[in-house]
C-alpha positions in Angstrom: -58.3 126.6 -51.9 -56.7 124.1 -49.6 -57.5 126.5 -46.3 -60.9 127.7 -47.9 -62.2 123.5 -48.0 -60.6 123.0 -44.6 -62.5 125.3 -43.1 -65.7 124.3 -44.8 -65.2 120.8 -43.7 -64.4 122.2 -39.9 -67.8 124.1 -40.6 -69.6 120.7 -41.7 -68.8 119.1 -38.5 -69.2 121.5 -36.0 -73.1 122.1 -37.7 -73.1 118.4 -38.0 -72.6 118.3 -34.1 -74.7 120.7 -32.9 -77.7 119.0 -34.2 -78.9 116.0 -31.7 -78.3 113.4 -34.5 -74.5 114.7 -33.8 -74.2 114.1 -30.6 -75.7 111.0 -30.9 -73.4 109.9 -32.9 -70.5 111.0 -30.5 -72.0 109.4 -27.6 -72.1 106.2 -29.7 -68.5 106.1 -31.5 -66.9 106.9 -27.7 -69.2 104.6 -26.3 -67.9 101.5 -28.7 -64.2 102.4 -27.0 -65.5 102.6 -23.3 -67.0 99.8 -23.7 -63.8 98.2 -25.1 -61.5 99.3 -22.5 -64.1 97.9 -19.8 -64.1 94.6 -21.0 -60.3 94.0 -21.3 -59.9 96.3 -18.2 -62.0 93.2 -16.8 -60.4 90.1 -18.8 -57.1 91.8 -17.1 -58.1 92.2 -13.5 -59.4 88.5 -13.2 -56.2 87.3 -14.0 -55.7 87.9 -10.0 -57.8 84.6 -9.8 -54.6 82.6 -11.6 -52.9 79.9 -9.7 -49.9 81.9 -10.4 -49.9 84.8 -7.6 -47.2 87.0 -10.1 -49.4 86.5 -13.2 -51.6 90.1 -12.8 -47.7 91.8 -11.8 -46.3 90.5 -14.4 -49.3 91.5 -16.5 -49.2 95.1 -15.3 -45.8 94.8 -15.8 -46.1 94.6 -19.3 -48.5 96.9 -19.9 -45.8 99.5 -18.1 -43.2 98.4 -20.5 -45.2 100.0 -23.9 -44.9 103.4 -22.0 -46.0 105.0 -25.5 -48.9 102.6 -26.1 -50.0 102.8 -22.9 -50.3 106.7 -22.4 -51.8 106.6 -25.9 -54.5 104.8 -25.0 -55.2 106.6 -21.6 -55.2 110.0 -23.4 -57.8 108.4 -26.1 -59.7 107.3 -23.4 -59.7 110.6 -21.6 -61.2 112.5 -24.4 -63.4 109.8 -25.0 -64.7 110.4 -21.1 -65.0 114.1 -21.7 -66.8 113.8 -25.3 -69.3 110.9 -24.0 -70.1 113.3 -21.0 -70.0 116.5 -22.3 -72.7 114.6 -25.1 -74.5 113.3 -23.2 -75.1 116.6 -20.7 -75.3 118.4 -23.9 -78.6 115.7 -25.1 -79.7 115.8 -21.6 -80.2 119.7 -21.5 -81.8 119.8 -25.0 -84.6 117.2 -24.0 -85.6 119.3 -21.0 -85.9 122.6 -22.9 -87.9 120.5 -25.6 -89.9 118.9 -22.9 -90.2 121.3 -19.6 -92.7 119.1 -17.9 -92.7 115.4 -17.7 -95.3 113.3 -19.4 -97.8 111.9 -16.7 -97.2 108.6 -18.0 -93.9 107.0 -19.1 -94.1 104.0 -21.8 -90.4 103.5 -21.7 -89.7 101.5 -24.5 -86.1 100.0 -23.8 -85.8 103.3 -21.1 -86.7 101.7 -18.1 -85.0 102.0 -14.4 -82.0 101.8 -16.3 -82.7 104.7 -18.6 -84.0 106.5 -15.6 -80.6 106.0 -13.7 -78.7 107.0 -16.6 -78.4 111.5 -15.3 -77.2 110.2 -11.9 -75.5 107.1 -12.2 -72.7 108.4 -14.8 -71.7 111.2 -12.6 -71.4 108.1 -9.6 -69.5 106.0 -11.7 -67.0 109.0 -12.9 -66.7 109.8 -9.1 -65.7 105.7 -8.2 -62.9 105.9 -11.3 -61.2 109.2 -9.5 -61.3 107.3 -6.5 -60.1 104.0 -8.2 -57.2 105.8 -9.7 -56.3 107.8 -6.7 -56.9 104.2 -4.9 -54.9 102.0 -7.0 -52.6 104.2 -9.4 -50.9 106.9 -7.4 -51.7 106.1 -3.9 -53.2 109.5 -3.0 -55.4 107.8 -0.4 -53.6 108.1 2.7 -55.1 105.3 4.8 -54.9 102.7 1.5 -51.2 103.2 1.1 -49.7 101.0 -1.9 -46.9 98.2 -2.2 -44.4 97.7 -4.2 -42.4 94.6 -5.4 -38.5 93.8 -4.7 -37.2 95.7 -7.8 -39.6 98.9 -7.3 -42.2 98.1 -9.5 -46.3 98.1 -8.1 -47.6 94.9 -6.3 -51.4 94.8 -8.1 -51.8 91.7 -6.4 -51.2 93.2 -2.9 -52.7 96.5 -3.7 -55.9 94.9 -4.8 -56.3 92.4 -2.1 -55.1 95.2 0.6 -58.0 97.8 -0.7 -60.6 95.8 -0.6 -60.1 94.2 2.9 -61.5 97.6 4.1 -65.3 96.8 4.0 -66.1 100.7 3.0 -64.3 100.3 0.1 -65.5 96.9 -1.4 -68.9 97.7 -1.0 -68.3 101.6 -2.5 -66.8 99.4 -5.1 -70.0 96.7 -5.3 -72.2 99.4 -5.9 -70.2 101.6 -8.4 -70.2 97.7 -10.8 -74.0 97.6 -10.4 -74.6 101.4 -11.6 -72.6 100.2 -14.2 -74.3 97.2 -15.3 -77.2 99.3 -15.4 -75.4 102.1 -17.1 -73.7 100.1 -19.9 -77.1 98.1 -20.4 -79.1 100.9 -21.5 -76.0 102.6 -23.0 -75.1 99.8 -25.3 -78.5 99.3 -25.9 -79.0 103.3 -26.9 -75.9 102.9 -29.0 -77.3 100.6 -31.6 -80.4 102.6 -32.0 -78.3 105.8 -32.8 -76.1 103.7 -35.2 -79.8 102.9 -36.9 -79.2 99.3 -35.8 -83.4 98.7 -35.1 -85.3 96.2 -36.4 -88.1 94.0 -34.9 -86.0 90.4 -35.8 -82.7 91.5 -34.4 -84.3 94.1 -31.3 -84.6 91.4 -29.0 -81.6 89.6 -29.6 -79.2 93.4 -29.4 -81.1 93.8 -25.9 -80.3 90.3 -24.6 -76.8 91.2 -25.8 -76.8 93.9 -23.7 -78.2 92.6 -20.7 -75.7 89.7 -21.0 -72.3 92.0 -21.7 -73.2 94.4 -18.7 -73.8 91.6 -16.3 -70.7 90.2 -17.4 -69.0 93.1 -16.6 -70.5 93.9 -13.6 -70.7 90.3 -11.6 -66.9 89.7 -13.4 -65.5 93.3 -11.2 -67.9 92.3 -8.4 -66.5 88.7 -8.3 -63.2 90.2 -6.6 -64.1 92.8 -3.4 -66.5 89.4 -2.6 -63.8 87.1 -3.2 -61.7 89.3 -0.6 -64.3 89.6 1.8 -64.8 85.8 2.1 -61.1 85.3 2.0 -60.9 83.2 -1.3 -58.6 86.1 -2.2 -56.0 86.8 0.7 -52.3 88.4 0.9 -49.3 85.8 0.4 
């Protein structure tokens, strides 16, 4: 009985999937833990700004020192990548089968640039975080080589501050933080309306949320390449 309820349950959920409500609901749970891990991925990098130059090492430092924790949360995070994508490609497709030629006119009702962006600028963003890890977390990039404290653990600090002294790379980095801005606006904004959060007292107040979280994010990441640049942020 057990095995014959398990695999009606494993039936529920793949037909509850494969309709669009589904996926929705996906792109929404995975979307609450990006979201999450951008805003203390943030809260962590602009501890680079303390008056103590060792405060982001010895922050990274103990992040390294929950090995478990820490590869628990990137493997959640990696599925939740491959879900929100492969969701969202999966929604994508089904609106162009259902609608093969585009309305002549667009009344966009939170859609806007940012909804418009949304095909292109994921794939962007996905593209800058291979880059940013190959950058920043196994030093791949031959001509961004990475440093290393006294005792052999990484210099964040110096890696940071080294990378984005190359101009390429700050402003590769500048734009990826303003595809996101527009990306998580009209993300977080989607999110609520597939978690039936929609109602004409709170709508305005869930998009200025929105707008105000994603520029956070955005001007807060952006604030460091430009504090590089203009040598607020320079090598000890």
């Amino acid at each position: 009985m057990s095995a014959i309820a398990t695999s009606s349950e494993l039936n529920r959920s793949i037909g509850f999937y494969d309709a669009t409500i589904g996926k929705k609901a996906v792109m929404a749970v995975t979307g609450v833990i990006l979201f999450g891990y951008v805003l203390g991925h943030l809260i962590g990098n602009l501890q680079i700004y303390s008056p103590n130059p060792e405060q982001i090492n010895n922050y990274a430092r103990f992040l390294h020192s929950h090995g478990v924790l820490l590869w628990g949360v990137r493997i959640l995070l990696l599925a939740s990548v491959v879900l929100h994508i492969t969701a969202a490609t999966q929604l994508w497709l089904l609106k162009q089968r259902a609608r093969p030629q585009g309305y002549v006119k667009k009344n966009d009702i939170p859609t806007s640039y940012a909804a418009r962006t949304m095909v292109w600028s994921g794939p962007i963003i996905a593209a800058f975080v291979i880059f940013h890890i190959l950058h920043l977390t196994t030093g791949s990039i031959g001509a961004l080589p990475l440093h290393s404290l006294p005792g052999g653990e990484m210099d964040v600090r110096t890696n940071v501050i080294a990378g984005f002294q190359h101009p390429a790379v700050a402003l590769f980095y500048i734009f990826a933080m303003a595809l996101l801005c527009l990306h998580l606006y009209h993300g977080l904004w989607s999110m609520f309306q597939s978690l039936g959060i929609n109602h004409p007292r709170y709508t305005p107040i869930l998009k200025r949320f929105a707008a105000a979280f994603a520029w956070f994010i955005a001007l807060g990441n952006i604030s460091i390449p430009l504090s590089v640049l203009f040598g607020v942020l320079k090598l000890k």
